[in-house]
N, C-alpha and C positions, 0 to 999 in steps of 0.2 A: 325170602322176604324179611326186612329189616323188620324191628317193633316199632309198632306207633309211638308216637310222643303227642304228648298232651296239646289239645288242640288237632291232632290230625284227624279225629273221625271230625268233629265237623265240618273241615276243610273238605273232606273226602262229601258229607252231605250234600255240600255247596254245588260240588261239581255235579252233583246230576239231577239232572234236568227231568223235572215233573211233566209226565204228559199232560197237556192242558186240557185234553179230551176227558180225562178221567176227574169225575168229580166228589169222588168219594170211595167207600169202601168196606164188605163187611168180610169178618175173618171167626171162623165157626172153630171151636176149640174140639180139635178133633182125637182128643187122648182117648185113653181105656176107656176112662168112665162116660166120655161123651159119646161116645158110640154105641157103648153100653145103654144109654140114657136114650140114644135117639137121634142124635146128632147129622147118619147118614141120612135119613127120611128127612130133616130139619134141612138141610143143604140143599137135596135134590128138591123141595117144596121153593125156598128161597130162587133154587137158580130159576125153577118151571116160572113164578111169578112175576122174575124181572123179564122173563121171555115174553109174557104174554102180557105184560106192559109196555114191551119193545125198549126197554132200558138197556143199552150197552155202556153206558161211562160209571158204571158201577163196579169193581171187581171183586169178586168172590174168592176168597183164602182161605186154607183150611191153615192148619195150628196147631202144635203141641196141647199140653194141658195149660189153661191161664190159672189153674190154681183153685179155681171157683165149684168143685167136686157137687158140693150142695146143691148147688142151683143148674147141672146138667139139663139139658145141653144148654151151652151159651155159649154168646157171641158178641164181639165189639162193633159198634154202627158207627162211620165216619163220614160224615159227609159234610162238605163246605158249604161252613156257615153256621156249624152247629157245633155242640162240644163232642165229643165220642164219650161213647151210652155204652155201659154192658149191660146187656138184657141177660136173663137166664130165666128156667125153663119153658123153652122156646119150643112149641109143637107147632102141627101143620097152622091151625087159624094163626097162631104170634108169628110167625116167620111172615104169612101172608100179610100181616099186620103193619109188620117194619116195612116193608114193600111199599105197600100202600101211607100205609100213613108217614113212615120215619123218612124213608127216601122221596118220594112223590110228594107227600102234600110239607114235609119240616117239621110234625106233630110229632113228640115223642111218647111213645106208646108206655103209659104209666107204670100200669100192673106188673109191667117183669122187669122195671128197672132193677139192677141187682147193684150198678153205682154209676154216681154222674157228679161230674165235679162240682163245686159249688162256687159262688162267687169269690168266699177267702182262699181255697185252694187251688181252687183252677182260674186264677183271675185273666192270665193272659189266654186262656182258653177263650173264656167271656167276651173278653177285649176281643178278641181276632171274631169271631162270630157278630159281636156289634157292629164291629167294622166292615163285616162282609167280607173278611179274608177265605 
């Protein structure tokens, strides 16, 4: 395999094709310390929730360490229309939480924001969610 040259990963982006079924995404940081922290019980609560909400255009990712050790276990929330949220420490009620409220109703569940972009940094985030991208 040759090396990329600049501009080829997003060329490489380009080409693939986003399932249009899936409308978002959450990805639980499943390092040492998030396991450690709770992480599997956090997962298996999230997937049990979107089950028995009958959610399938959600997908569930587990994840190296995001860096975030303090705020174990945590996880990033993506869903269209909104900015991505890292929550962190996320027990059974918060997992159910994000379920319910961050995916289902678009409410972002305040107390375990650990970061969310804001209008100066994340502007083209903003924009695409105003826009309903």
């Amino acid at each position: 395999m040759s090396k990329m040259k600049k501009g080829d990963l997003a060329l490489h982006r380009k080409s693939i094709k986003k399932d249009k079924r899936i409308k978002g995404e959450i990805m639980i940081s499943m390092g040492t310390c998030g396991i450690a922290a709770g992480a599997s019980e956090t997962l298996k609560h999230i997937k049990e929730t979107l089950e028995e909400n009958g959610i399938k255009d959600i997908l569930v990712r587990k994840t190296g360490c995001l860096g975030l050790c303090f705020c174990e276990p945590n996880l990033a929330v993506r869903v269209d229309g909104m900015p991505e949220i890292f929550y962190g420490n996320v027990d059974e009620k918060t997992a159910m939480d994000i379920v319910t409220e961050h995916i289902m109703k678009k409410q972002i569940v305040k107390n375990n924001v650990v970061f969310m972009p804001t209008k100066d940094t994340g502007k083209k985030i903003f924009n695409d969610a105003e826009a309903g991208k």
